[in-house]
N, C-alpha and C positions, 0 to 999 in steps of 0.2 A: 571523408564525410562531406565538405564543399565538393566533390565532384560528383556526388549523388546527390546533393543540393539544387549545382545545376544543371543535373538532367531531368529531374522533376519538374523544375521550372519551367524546361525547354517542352518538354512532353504535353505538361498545362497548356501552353502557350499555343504550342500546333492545333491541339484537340479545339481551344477557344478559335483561333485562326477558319479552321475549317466547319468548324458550327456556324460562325459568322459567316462565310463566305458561301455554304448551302443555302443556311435563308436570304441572303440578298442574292444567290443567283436565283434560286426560287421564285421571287419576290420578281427579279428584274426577266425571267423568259415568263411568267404570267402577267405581267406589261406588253412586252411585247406581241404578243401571240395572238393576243384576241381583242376585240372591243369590248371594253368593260364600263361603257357608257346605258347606263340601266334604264329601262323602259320605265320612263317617272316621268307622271299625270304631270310634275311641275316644271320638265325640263321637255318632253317631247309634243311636237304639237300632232295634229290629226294627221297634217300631211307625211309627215316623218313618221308614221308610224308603218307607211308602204315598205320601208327600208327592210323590214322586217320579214322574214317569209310565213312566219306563224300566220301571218293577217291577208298572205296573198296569194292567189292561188294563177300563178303565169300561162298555166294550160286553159282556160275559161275557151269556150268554144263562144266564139263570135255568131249572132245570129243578125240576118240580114232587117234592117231598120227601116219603123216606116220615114218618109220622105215627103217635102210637099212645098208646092208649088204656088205663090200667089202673084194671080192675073188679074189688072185692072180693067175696068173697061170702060167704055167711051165717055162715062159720067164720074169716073174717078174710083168707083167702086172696087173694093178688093176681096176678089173670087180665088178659093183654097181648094187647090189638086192635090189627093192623098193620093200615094201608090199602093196603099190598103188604109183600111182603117185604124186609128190609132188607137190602143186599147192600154185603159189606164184604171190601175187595180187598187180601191180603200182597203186598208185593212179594216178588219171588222173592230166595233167601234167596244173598246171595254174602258172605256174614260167614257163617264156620266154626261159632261156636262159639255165636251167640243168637241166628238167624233162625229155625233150624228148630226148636227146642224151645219158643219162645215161642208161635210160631204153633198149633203142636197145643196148647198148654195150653190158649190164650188160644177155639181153637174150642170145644174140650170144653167152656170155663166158660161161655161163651152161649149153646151149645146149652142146656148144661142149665138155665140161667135163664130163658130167652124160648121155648126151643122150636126143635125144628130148623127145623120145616117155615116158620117166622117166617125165618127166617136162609139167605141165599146168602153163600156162601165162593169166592173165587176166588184163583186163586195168578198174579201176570201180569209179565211181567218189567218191568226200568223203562222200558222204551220204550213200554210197552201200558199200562203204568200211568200215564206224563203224557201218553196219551191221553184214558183213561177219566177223569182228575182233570179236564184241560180239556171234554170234554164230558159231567161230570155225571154220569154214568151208574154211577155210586157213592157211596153213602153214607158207608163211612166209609172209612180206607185205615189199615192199618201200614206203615211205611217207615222206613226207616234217618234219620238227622237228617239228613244231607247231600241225601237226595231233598226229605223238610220244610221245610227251612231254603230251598233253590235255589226255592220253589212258595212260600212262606207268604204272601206281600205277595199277587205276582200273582194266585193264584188264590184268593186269602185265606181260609186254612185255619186250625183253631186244635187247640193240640194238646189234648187232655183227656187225657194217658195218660206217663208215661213210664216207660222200664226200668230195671230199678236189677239189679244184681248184686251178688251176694252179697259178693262179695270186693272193691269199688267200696265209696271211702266217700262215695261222696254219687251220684244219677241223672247228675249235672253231669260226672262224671268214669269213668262207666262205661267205657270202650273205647280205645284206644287203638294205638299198634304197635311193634313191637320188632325190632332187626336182629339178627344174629346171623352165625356163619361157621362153617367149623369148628374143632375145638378147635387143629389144627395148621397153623393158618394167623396165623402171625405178624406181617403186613404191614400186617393192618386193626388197629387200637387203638382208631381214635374213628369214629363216625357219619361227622365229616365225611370222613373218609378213602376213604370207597364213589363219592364221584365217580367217574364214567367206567372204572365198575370193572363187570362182569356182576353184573346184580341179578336176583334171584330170588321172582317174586311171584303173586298171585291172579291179580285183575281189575285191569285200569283205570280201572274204574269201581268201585272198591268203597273205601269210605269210610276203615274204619280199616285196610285192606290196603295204599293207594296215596296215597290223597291226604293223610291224613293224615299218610305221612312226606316226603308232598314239602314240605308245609308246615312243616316242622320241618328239612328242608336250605333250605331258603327263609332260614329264620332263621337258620341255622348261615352262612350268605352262600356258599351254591352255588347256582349259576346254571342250574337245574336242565334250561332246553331242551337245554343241552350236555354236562352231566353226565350222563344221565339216558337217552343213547342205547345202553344192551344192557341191557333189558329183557326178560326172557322168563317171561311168563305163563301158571301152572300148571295154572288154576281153582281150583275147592274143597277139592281132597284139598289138604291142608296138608302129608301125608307127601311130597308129589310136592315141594313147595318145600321140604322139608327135603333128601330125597334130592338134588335138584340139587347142590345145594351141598355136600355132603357126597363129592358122586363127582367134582368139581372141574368140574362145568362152569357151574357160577355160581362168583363168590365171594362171594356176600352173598346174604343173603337176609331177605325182610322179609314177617311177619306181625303179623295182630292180637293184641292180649296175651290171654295167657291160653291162646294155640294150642299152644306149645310145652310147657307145665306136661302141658295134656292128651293130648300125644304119649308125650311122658315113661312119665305118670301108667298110658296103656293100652299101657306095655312096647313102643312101635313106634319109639321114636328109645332113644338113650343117652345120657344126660342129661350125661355126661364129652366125646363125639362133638360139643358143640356150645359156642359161645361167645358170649356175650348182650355188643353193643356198646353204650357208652352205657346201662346198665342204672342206673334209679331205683326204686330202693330202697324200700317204701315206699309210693308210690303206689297200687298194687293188690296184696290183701292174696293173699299166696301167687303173684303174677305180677310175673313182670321184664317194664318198659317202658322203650321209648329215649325217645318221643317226649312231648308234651303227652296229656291225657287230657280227650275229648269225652263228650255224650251218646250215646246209643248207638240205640236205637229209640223212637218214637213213635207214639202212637193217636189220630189226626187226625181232627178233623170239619170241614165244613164251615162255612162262616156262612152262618147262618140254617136251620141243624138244627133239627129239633124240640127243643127244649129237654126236654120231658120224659124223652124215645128217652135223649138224650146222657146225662143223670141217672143213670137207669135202666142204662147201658152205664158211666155214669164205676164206678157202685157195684158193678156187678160185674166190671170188671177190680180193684179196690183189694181183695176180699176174696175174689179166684183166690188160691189157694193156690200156693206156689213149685214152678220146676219143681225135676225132679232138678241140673239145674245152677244153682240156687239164685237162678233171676231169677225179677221179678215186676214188676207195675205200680205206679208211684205216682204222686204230683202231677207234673205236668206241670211241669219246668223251663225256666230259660231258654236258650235256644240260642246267646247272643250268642258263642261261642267260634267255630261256627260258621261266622257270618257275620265271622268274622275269620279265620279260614280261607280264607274266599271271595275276602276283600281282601287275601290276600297273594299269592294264587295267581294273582288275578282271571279267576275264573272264576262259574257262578251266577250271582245277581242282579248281583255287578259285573265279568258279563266286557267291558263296553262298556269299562271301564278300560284293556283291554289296549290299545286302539287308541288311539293318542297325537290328540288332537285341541287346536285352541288355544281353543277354548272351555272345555273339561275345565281344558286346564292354567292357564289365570285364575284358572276356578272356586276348585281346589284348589291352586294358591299366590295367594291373593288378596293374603295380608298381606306374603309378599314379594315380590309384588311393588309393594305398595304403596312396601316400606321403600327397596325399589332406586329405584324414581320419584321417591323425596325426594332420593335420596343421589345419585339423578344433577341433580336440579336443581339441587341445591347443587354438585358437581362441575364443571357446565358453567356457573353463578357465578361458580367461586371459578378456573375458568380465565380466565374473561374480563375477570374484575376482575385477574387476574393478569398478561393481556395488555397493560391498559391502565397497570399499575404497570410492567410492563418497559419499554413502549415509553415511557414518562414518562424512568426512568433512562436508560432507551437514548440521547432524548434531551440529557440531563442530561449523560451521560458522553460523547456527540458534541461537546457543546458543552465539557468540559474538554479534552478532546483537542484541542481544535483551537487553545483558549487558550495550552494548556501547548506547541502545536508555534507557535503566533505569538510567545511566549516565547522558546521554544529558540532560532529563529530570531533573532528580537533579540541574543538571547546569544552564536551565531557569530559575526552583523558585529558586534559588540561585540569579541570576541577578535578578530577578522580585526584589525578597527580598531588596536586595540591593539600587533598582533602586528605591522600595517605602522607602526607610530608606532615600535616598540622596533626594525626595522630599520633605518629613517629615522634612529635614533639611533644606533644600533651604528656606522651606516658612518658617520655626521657624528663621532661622537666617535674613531673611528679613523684620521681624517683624519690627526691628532697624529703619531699612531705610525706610518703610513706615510711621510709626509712625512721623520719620522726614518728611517726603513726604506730609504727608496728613495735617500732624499740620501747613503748607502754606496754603493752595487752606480752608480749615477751618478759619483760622485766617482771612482772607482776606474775607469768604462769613463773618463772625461773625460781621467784620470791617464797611463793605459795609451795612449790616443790621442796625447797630446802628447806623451810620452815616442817613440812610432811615428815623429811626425810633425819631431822635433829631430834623431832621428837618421838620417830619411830624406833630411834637410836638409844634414845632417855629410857623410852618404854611407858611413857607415859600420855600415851595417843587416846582420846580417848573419841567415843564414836561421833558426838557431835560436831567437832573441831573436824574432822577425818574427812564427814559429808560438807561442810562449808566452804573447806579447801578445795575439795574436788569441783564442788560447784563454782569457785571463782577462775577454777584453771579451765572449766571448761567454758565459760564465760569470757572469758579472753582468748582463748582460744576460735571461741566465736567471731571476736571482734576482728581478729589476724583475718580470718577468710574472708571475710564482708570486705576487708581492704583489698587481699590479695586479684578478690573476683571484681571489682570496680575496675582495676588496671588489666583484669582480663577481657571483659568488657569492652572501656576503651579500644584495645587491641584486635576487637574481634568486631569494631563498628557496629556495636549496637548505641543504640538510642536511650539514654538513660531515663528516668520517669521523675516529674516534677512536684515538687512537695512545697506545701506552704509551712514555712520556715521562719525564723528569726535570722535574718541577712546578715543582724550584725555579730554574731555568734563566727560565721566562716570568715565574715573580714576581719576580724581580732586576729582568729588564728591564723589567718594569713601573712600579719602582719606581725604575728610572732615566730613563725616561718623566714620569715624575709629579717627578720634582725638576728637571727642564731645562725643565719648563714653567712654573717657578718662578710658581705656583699660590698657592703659602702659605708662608708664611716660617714655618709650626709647626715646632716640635721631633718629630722621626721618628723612632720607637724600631723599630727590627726583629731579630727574632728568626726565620732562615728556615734552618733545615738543610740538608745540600747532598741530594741523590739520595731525592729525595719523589716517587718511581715512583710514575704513577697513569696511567690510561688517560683520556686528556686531548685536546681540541683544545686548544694551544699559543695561538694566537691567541685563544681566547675566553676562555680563563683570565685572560692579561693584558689585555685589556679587562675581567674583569671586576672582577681586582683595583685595575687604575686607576680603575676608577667607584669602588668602595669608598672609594679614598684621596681622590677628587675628594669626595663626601661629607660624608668627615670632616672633611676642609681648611673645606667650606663652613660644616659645623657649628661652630665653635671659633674660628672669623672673630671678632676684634672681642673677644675675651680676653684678656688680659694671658701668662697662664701654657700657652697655647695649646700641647696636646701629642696626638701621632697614635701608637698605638702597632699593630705588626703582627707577627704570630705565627703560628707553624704548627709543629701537636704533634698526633701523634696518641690519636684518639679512638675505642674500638672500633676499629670495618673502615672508619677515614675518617683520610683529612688535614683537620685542621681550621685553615683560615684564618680567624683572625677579628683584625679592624680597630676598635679602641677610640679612641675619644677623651673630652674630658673638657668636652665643650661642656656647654649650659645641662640644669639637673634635668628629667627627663622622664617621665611614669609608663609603667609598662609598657603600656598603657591605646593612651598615644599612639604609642608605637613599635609594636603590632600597626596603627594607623589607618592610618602614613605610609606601611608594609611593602603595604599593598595596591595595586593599579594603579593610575596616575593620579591618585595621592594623594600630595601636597608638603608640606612647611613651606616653602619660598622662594615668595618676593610676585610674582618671575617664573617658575617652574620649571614643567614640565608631568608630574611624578612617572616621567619614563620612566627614572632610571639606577637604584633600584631592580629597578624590573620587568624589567631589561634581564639584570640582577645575576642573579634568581629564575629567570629563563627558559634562561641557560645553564647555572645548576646542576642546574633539572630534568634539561636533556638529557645532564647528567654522570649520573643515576640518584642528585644528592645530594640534602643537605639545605641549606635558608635558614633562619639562625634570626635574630630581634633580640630582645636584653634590655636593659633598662635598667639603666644601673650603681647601685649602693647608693647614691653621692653624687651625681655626675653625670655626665651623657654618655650613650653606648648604644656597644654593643660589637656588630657585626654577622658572623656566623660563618657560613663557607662551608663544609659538609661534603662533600669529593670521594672516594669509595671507593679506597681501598689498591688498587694492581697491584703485586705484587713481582716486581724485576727478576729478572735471569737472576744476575748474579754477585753477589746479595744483600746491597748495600750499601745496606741501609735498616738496618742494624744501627749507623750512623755515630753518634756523640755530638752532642747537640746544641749549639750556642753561639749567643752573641749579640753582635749587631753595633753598639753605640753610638754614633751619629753625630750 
């Protein structure tokens, strides 16, 4: 059994070994193998995103560049040679309020620096525009930052130019969008409240019109493919998105900031007729905005522009004069807001994101899944280690149980044993008293018989005499069987049935049993009240008081002043008999040893008249007690529970019988 113990063990232990050692090599060749550093808005910058091939395209066919030349001349003057003309593409303008003023400023100011006839202008919308970007056939482009930022990697553009607005405190934070409702529409309170509500807007394509506040319900955690279904798209007049909403067939409506100020401002809306949701405060100076605040346009070249051209074109956007709406060019910022936009929306350079792949999602949960591969290793450890600890106890506790039932077992034949020894004694010691028992209801048929059989002889039987004899012989006869089937009973371990009784009626006879068997010549004090009602077998009581007196008789054997005393007074809810004598000193010690089964002081005794004692008082519901007396002896006390009669003579005086 221990050597199938420890192959169990052993077998556990491998099985745990090589779970463990799958997921950490797992673990450690998916470290190894791949870069598992995840394309995150917060960890990668724009330049690092070339690394990548999704965003780059290496084959780009290179198209020959214009180029230019500047000659001063005798007066210091500087005179610009193109080797064609430099042709530079607006995208068409779908922002309200800086596509179209920039663009006229921005031609005026190069015409007039380089020359018209040096310069092509083209207006092309964005679809014609990420044509002519991907094949070249444009020098330089204007575009909104969300066209810049979606192209920068792959077609790899750089910006020389940004817009800055007047009212904007920084190029970084030019543009943005704002909701709004009208003023008696109670229902909307916050941004996020426009879910799945009619919204009111430009383009779908237009940066700070659309995208910019899906991006910003993104964050607010509305799920925008489902919220975001009653859309209805106005174009460019901004009054058309104002009106919707105002004549109740949008409830919402979202433009670029600064749209609504210049509705206002040219007397075409009422400035009371409208309600700014989500308005920050602050942000742009003289404009309510709901949303984040991006850059706004950009002055893109290529890579591998002429360096001089770009120079020559950075310095004269920086020293265009503003327009009337107060925008102008400066340093080129950074766009990463952008491409954080892109990553939340994923759309642009990371709309691959959108589609769930299990490459992707390695990628970017490496490290948890690294932390989950540990946690399961240890997991499926710390079950197997845990299976091998159960089944250890399992065994353990199979093996108590089965002790503790070979045990039990011992302990039934053990009481069996017992419990047939104290019947063996019950009827052998009531031999006594039946013998006395039966030698009346005998004597008396014996009596009645000769008496039948003298005067059947005389002849003078007469019929009434004839039926009264018969009737007492068979009346005694009666009484013979009632005795004989008690001790057949006993013998046959049945259960005898309890009767309420006068207690003191069996302990007289008991005790006149115990003197005709002239036992002990002690002196015999009793004390027994008459009408000590108790719910009693008759028969076991006086057996068990005669065991008590047989006893004490043995105890006090072979003393001079040899005295047995017997009493019964009640205790609580009990008659208590108890049987004293004044035999040898005893400690309390020994009188609990002798009290147990099959436990004696006599050199031939087999301990059964105690236990014989203990077992009918159990089945009275009593108590057995023995104590040792202060001087000597031990007093042995029978507690049988109180029944009160019907004509309640338990109230009798007690006396005592000195003999």
């Amino acid at each position: 059994m221990k050597w199938i113990r420890h192959r169990r063990f052993w077998r556990d232990a491998a099985i745990a070994s090589v779970v463990l050692g799958t997921c950490l090599g797992g673990l450690y060749a998916a470290l190894q193998g791949g870069d598992f550093s995840s394309i995150s808005r917060h960890l990668s910058s724009p330049g690092e995103v070339g690394r990548y091939s999704t965003f780059a395209d290496v084959g780009k066919t290179v198209v020959q560049r214009t180029e230019m030349q500047v000659v001063h001349d005798s007066f210091g003057h500087a005179r610009f040679f193109f080797t064609k003309p430099v042709r530079i593409a607006f995208q068409e303008v779908t922002e309200h309020s800086a596509g179209g003023q920039i663009a006229e400023q921005t031609r005026r100011q190069l015409s007039r620096t380089f020359g018209e006839q040096n310069l092509q202008f083209v207006t092309l919308s964005t679809g014609e525009l990420a044509e002519a970007v991907s094949a070249r056939t444009v020098d330089y482009i204007v575009s909104t930052a969300s066209f810049f930022t979606e192209r920068e990697v792959s077609e790899r553009l750089q910006p020389i130019a940004s817009l800055m607005h007047e009212n904007a405190v920084s190029p970084s934070e030019a543009t943005g969008a704002v909701y709004f409702t009208g003023s008696d529409n109670i229902t909307l309170r916050d941004p996020g409240d426009i879910a799945y509500r009619r919204i009111a807007a430009s383009f779908p394509s237009s940066f700070s019109g659309y995208l910019v506040p899906q991006r910003d319900l993104v964050r607010r955690g509305v799920l925008i493919d489902q919220a975001l279904t009653h859309v209805t798209f106005y174009g460019l007049d901004a009054e058309q998105v104002v009106q919707a909403v105002l004549s109740g067939h949008d409830d919402v409506g979202v433009l670029p900031v600064c749209e609504l100020e210049l509705l206002v401002k040219d007397g075409r809306i009422s400035k009371d007729s409208i309600r700014v949701l989500g308005a920050r405060h602050g942000a742009m100076k003289g404009c309510a905005s709901s949303t984040d605040l991006y850059p706004s346009y950009y002055f893109v070249a290529f890579e591998g522009a002429d360096t001089t051209l770009t120079r020559a074109i950075s310095a004269a956007l920086f020293t265009m004069t503003r327009t009337e709406g107060g925008m102008e060019w400066v340093l080129p910022v950074s766009n990463r807001a952008v491409y954080d936009l892109f990553f939340d929306l994923k759309i642009g350079p990371y709309a691959h994101l959108a589609k769930w792949t299990v490459s992707r999602f390695v990628r970017e949960q490496s490290r948890t899944l690294a932390v989950m591969g540990i946690l399961l290793a240890a997991v499926v450890f710390y079950i197997v280690s845990l299976s091998v600890l159960v089944r250890r106890r399992t065994l353990a506790l199979q093996t108590a149980l089965e002790e503790r039932k070979r045990m039990e077992m011992q302990a039934i034949a053990s009481r069996d044993h017992i419990a047939n020894l104290e019947r063996t004694g019950i009827v052998g010691q009531m031999s006594t008293m039946i013998a006395h028992e039966l030698k009346q209801p005998l004597g008396a048929i014996t009596n009645f018989a000769n008496g039948l059989l003298r005067r059947l002889k005389r002849g003078n039987l007469d019929e009434e005499t004839f039926t009264r004899a018969l009737t007492e012989i068979v009346d005694q006869g009666t009484r013979a069987s009632q005795i004989v089937d008690r001790v057949r009973g006993y013998a046959k371990q049945q259960i005898p049935e309890l009767r309420v009784a006068d207690m003191s009626v069996c302990v007289e006879r008991a005790i006149e049993t115990f003197r005709r068997s002239q036992r002990s010549d002690a002196r015999l004090i009793t004390r027994v009240p008459p009408y000590l009602w108790a719910e009693i077998d008759d028969w076991e009581v006086e057996l068990a008081v005669h065991n008590l007196l047989k006893n004490a008789a043995d105890a006090v054997a072979g003393i001079p002043d040899r005295t047995i005393t017997l009493s019964v007074r009640p205790v609580e809810h009990y008659w208590r008999l108890a049987v004293s004598d004044n035999g040898p000193h005893l400690t309390q010690q020994d009188v609990d040893r002798f009290m147990l089964p099959l436990v004696t002081t006599k050199q031939n005794g087999l301990g059964l008249g105690l236990s014989i004692v203990s077992s009918i008082v159990e089945r009275h519901k009593g108590r057995f007690i023995g104590t040792a007396n202060p001087d000597r002896g031990v007093t042995i006390c029978m507690d049988l529970p109180i029944a009160t009669a019907g004509d309640g003579s338990n109230d009798q005086l007690f006396g005592a019988d000195i003999r």
